[in-house]
C-alpha positions as CSV (number, residue, x, y, z in Angstrom):
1,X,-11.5,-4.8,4.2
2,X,-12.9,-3.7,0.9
3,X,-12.7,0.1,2.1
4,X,-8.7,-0.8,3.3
5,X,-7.9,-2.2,-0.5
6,X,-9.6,1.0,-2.2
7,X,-7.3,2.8,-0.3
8,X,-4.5,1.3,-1.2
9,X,-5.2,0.8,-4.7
10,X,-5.7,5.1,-4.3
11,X,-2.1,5.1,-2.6
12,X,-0.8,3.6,-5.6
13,X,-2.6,5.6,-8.4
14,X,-1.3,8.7,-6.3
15,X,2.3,7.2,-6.7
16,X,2.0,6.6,-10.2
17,X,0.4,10.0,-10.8
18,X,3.8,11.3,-9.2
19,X,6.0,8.9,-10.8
20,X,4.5,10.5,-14.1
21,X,5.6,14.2,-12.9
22,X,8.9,13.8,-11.7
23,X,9.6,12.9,-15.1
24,X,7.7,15.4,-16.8
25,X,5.5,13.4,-18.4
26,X,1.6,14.0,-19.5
27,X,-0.8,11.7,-19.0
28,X,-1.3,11.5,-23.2
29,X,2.5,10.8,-22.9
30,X,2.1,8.1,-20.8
31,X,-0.6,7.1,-22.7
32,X,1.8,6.9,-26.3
33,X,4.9,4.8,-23.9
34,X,2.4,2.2,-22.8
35,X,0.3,2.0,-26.1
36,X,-2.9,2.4,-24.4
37,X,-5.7,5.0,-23.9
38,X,-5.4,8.4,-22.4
39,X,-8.6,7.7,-20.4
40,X,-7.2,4.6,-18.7
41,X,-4.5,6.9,-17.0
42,X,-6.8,9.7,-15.9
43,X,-9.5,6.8,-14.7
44,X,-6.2,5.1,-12.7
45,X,-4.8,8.2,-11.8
46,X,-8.0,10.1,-10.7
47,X,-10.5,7.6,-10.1
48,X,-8.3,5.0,-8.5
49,X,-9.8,2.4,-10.9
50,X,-7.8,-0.3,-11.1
51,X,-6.0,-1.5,-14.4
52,X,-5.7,-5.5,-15.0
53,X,-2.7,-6.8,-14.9
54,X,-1.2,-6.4,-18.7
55,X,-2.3,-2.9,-18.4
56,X,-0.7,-2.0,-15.6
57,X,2.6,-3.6,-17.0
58,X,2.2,-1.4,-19.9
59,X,1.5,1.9,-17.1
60,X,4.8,0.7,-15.2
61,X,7.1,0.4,-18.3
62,X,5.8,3.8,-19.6
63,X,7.4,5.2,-16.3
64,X,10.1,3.4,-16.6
65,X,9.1,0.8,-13.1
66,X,9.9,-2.7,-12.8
67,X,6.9,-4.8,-13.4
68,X,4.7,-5.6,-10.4
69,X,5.2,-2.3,-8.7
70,X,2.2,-0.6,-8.8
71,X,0.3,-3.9,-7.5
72,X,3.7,-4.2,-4.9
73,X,2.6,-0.3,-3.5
74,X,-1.0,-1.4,-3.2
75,X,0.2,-4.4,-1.1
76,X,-0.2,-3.9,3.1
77,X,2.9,-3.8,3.9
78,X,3.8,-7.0,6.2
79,X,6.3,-6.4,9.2
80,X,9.4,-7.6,8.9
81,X,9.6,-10.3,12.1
82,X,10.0,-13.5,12.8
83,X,7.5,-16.1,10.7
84,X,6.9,-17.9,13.8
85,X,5.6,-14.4,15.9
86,X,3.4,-13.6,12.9
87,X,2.1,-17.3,12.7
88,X,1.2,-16.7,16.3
89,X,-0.6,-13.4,16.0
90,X,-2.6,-14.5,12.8
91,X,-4.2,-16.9,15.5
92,X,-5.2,-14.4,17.8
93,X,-9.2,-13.1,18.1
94,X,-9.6,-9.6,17.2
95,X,-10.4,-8.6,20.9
96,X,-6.7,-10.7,21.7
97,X,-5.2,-8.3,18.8
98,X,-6.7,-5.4,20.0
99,X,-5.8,-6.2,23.7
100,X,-2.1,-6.8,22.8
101,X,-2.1,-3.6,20.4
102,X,-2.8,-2.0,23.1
103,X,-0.7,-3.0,25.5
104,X,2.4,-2.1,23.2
105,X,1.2,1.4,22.8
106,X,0.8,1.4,26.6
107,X,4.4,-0.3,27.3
108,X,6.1,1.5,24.5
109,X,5.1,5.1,25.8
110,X,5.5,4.1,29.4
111,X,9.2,4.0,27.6
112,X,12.1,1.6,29.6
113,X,12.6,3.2,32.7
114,X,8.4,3.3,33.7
115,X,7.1,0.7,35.8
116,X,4.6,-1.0,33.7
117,X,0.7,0.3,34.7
118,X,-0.9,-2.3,36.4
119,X,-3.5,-4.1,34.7
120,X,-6.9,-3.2,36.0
């Protein structure tokens, strides 16, 4: 879980980082917009460290984002179905998840038209 979050937290350094260059900006400009230090953007940038939460306001204003957007990218995305499906999968063991996972790969591949492979 911990490994999941860095990684996500790197996903949305990495989008800041090309936020910055589409608009031409160096990290020491960033730095000036948001009134902060140029070693906070390299560490956040580079390092993946994560900024608290006034900071990164000040990071997503100097880029010209709407506050919350850099913790909204870091965010796992959740699917977009019905409450009621996802209350019912939250409930599920891990070997249950894993079994249906599965078996959605399986059916999905299989496509419409295939008989579905008999469970075995």
């Amino acid at each position: 879980m911990a490994d999941d979050m860095k990684r996500r937290r790197q996903i949305a350094a990495a989008a800041f980082a090309a936020r910055r260059g589409e608009l031409g900006l160096s990290q020491e400009d960033v730095a000036r917009r948001g009134e902060i230090v140029v070693k906070t953007v390299h560490n956040f940038e580079a390092q993946g460290r994560w900024p608290n939460t006034r900071t990164r306001a000040r990071l997503e204003r100097a880029v010209g984002w709407e506050p919350g957007e850099i913790a909204r990218i870091a965010t796992v995305p959740k699917p977009d179905l019905d409450p009621k499906l996802l209350s019912l999968a939250s409930q599920l063991t891990d070997e249950e998840a894993e079994a249906l996972i599965l078996w959605l790969r399986q059916s999905r591949d299989e496509g419409p038209d295939q008989p579905a492979a008999a469970n075995g």
